[in-house]
C-alpha positions as CSV (number, residue, x, y, z in Angstrom):
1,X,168.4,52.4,111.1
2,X,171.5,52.0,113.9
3,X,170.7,55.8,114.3
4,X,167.0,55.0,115.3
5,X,167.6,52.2,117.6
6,X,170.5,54.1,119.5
7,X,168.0,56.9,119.7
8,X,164.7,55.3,120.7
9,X,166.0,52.3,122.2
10,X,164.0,53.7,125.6
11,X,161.0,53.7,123.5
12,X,161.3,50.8,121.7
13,X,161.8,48.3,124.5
14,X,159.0,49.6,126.3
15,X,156.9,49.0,122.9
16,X,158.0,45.1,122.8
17,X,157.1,44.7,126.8
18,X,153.9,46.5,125.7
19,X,153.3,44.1,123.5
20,X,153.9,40.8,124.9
21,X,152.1,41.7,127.7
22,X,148.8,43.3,125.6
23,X,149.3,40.3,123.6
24,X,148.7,37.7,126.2
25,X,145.3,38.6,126.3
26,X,144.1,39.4,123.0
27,X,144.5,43.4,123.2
28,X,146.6,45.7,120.8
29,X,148.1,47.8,123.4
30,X,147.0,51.0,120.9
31,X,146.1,52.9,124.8
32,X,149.9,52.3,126.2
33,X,151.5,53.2,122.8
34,X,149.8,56.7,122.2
35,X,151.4,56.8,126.0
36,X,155.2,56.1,125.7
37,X,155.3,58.0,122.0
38,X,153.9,61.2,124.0
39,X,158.0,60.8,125.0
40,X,159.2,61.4,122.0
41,X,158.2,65.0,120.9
42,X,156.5,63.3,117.5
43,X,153.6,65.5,116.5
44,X,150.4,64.1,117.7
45,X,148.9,63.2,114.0
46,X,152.2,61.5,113.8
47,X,151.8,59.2,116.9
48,X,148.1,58.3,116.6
49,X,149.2,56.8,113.2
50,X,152.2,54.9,114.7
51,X,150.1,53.6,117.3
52,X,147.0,52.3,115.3
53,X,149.8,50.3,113.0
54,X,151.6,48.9,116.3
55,X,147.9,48.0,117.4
56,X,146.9,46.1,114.0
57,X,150.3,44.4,113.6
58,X,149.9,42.8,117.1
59,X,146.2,41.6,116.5
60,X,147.0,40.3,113.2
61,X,148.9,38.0,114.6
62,X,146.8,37.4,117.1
63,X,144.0,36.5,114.7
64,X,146.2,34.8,112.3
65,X,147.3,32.2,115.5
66,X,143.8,32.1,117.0
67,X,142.7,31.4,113.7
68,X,144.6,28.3,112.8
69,X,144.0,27.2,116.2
70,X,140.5,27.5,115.4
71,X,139.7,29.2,118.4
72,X,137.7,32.6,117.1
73,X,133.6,31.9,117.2
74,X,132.7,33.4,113.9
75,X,129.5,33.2,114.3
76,X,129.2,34.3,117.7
77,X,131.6,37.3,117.1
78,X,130.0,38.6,113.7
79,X,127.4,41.0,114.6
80,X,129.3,42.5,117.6
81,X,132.1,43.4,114.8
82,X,129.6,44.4,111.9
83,X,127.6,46.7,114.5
84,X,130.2,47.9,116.0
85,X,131.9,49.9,113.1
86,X,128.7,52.4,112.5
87,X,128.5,53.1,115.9
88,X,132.3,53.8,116.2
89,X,132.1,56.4,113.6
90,X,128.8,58.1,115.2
91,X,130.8,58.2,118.9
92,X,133.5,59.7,117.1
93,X,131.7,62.1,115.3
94,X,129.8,62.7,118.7
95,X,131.2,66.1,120.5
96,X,131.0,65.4,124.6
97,X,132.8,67.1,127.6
98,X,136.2,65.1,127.0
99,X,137.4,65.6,130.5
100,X,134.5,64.2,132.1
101,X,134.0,61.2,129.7
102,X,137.5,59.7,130.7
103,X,136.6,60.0,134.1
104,X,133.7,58.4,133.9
105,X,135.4,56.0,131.6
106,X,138.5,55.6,133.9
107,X,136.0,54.6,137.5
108,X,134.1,52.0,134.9
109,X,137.1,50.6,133.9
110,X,138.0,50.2,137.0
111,X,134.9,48.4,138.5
112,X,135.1,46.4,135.7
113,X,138.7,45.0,136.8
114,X,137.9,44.6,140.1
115,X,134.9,42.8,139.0
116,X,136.5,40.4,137.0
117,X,139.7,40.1,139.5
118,X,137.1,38.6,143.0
119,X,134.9,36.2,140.1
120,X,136.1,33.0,140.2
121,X,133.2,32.1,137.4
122,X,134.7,30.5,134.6
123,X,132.9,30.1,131.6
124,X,134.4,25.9,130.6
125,X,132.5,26.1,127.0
126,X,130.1,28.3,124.6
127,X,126.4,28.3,125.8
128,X,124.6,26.1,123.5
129,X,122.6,28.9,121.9
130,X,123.9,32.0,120.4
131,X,122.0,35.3,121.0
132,X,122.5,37.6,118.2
133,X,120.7,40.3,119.3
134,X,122.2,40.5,122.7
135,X,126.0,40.3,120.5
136,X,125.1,43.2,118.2
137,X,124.0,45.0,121.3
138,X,127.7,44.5,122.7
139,X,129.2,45.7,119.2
140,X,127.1,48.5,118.9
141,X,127.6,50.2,122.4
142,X,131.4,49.1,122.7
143,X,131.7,50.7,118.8
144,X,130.2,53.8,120.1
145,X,132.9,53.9,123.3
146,X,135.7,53.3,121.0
147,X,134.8,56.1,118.7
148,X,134.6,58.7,121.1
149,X,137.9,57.7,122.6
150,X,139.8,56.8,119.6
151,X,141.3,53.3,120.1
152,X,140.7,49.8,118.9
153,X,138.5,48.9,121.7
154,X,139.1,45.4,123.0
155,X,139.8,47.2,126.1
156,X,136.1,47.7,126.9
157,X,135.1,44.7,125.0
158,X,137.0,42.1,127.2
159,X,135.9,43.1,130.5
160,X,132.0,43.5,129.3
161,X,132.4,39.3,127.5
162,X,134.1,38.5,130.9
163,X,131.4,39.7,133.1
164,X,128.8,38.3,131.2
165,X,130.6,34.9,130.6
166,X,129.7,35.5,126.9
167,X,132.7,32.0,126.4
168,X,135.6,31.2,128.0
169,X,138.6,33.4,128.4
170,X,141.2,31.9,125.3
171,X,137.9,32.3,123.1
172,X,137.1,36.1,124.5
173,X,140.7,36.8,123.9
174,X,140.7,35.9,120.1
175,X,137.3,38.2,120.2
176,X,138.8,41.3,121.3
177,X,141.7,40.9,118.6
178,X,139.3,40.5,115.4
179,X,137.2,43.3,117.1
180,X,140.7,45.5,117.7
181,X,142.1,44.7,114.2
182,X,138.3,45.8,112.5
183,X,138.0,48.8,114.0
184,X,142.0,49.8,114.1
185,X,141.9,49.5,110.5
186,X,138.9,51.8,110.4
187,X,140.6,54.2,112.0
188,X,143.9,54.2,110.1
189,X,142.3,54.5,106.7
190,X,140.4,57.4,108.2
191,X,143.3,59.1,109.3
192,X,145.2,58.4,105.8
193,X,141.9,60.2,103.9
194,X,143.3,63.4,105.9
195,X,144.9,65.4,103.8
196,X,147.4,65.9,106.9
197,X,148.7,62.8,107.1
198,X,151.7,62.4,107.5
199,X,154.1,59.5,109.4
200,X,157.9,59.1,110.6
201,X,158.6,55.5,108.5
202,X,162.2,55.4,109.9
203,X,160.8,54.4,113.9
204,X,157.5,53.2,112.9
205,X,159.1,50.8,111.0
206,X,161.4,49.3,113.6
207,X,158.2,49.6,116.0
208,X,156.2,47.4,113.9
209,X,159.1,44.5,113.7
210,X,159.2,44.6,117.3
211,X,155.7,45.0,118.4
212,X,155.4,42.1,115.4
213,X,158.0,40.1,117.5
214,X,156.3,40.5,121.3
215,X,153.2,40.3,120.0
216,X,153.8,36.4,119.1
217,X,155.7,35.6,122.2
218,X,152.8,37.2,123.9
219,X,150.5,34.9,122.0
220,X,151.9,31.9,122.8
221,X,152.4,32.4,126.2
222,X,148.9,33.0,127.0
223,X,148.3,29.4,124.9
224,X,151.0,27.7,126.8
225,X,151.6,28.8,130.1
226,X,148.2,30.7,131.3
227,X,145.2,28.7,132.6
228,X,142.1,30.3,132.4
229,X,141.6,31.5,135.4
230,X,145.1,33.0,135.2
231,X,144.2,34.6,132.0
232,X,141.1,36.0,133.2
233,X,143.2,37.8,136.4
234,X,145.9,39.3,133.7
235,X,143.2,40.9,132.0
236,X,142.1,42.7,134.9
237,X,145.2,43.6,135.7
238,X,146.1,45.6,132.5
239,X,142.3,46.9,132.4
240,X,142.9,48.5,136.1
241,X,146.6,49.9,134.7
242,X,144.6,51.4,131.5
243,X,141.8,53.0,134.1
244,X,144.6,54.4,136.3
245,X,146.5,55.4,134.2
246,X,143.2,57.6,132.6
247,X,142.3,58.6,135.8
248,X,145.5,59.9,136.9
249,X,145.9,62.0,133.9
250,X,142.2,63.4,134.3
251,X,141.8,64.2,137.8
252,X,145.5,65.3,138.9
């Protein structure tokens, strides 16, 4: 264990400021993890493992704390996360130009920060009536993103419930972790049904302590110390990091 922290201390401290930033606003960090593990030589099979873990221990605490606050919309959330999962696995099983889509994915991304960073609409409460068709709509086409990039997906969920001021920003937060955790989880027992699996326990172990850690200080800083507004602005800021960081390594 001394052996591993000596040697990926680098690594590891990047994943707990990961974390407690990701945290603060419902996401998993899954993007920025696959990112920092491309540091350490692990095989790629390896790392997409590691990072799906990191990503549901972070949102399960998420949900666990948004949970006993009472602050996830059941109801509301349900059909974006049940349609969401078929889709996911027909975008993954989808073959596209992989260059192209991410930068597509990266200018989109990046509208959609900007977007939410100059609106100073704040959604104060849940609109009195629930549309479920519009929610499944959400799931389903969010689902089918997620799949074809292979990540939890509360990045493109947050910014779409943003712009459309589907609640306010605490409550859009606690979405985008149930909606990480379900289709994270998907993911990783896909990957474990591979006959190739295969992970390194000794770091993946000490990442999942210390996302584990940052990903409840994260938590509760967003509860504490952000207002909404403030919350809303941090979202857009890691969302316009995420798309530059895509387009950067697409078009350069």
């Amino acid at each position: 264990m001394l052996i591993v922290l000596q040697e990926y201390f680098f690594i590891i401290l990047l994943f707990f400021t990961v974390a407690v930033l990701y945290a603060s606003v419902g996401f998993g960090g899954g993007s920025s993890y696959l990112a920092v593990l491309a540091l350490t030589g692990i095989a790629f099979y390896q790392i997409r493992a590691t990072a799906l873990l990191c990503n549901i221990m972070v949102v399960s605490g998420n949900v666990y704390l948004f949970q006993k606050q009472k602050i996830i919309n059941w109801r509301q959330l349900l059909p974006i996360v049940l349609f969401s999962l078929p889709f996911a696995f027909l975008g993954g099983y989808l073959k596209i130009n992989q260059n192209f889509f991410f930068i597509l994915l990266g200018f989109t991304l990046l509208f959609a920060a900007l977007s939410m960073w100059l609106s100073k609409k704040i959604a104060s409460k849940q609109t009195a009536k629930i549309n479920h068709k519009k929610n499944a709509f959400y799931g389903s086409i969010i689902g089918f993103i997620s799949g074809m990039v292979g990540i939890g997906g509360g990045i493109f969920l947050a910014p779409l419930l943003h712009l459309t001021n589907w609640n306010t920003p605490q409550k859009i937060a606690a979405a985008a972790s149930v909606f990480i955790l379900v289709n994270s989880t998907a993911g990783l027992f896909g990957q474990i049904s591979n006959p190739q699996f295969s992970i390194n326990w000794q770091l993946t172990s000490v990442l999942l302590v210390i996302v584990f850690i940052g990903g409840q200080i994260g938590n509760r800083l967003s509860n504490q110390f952000f207002t909404p507004i403030q919350l809303k602005k941090t979202t857009a800021v890691l969302i316009a990091f995420v798309s530059f960081k895509i387009l950067w390594e697409n078009l350069f």
